[in-house]
C-alpha positions in Angstrom: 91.0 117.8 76.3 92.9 117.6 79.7 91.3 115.5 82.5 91.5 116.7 86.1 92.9 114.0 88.7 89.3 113.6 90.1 87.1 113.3 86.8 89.8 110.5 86.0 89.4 108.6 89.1 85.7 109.1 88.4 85.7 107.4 85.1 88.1 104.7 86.1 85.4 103.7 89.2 82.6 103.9 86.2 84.5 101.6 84.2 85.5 99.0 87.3 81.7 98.9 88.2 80.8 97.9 84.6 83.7 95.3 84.9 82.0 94.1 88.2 78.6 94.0 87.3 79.5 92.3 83.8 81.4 89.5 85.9 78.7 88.9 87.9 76.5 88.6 85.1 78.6 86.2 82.6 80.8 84.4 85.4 83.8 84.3 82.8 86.5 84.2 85.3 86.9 83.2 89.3 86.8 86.5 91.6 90.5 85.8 92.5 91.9 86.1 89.2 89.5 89.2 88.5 90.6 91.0 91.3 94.6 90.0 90.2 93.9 91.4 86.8 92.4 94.7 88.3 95.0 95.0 90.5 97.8 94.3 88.1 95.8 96.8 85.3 95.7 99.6 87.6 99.8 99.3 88.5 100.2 99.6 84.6 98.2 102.3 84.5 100.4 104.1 87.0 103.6 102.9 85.9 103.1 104.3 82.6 100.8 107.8 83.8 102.9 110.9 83.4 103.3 112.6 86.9 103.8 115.9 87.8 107.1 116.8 89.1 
């Protein structure tokens, strides 16, 4: 199954709102350092994402 550019970006906001609302639910880390690991998961993501050339 190939996934459009959009309906990616689509399921990647689905999953960061589930991360956000499960933080906010069981506090298991600061906002800080969940904001870092977002940040730092979504540059791995793109490092390693084959792009068209």
């Amino acid at each position: 199954m190939k996934l459009s550019m959009h309906k990616f970006k689509g399921i990647a906001m689905i999953v960061l709102g589930l991360l956000v609302i499960g933080n906010v639910y069981w506090q298991v880390v600061d906002w800080g350092t969940f904001i870092g690991v977002v940040i730092a998961l979504t540059g791995a993501m793109k490092l390693f994402m084959k792009h068209k050339m």
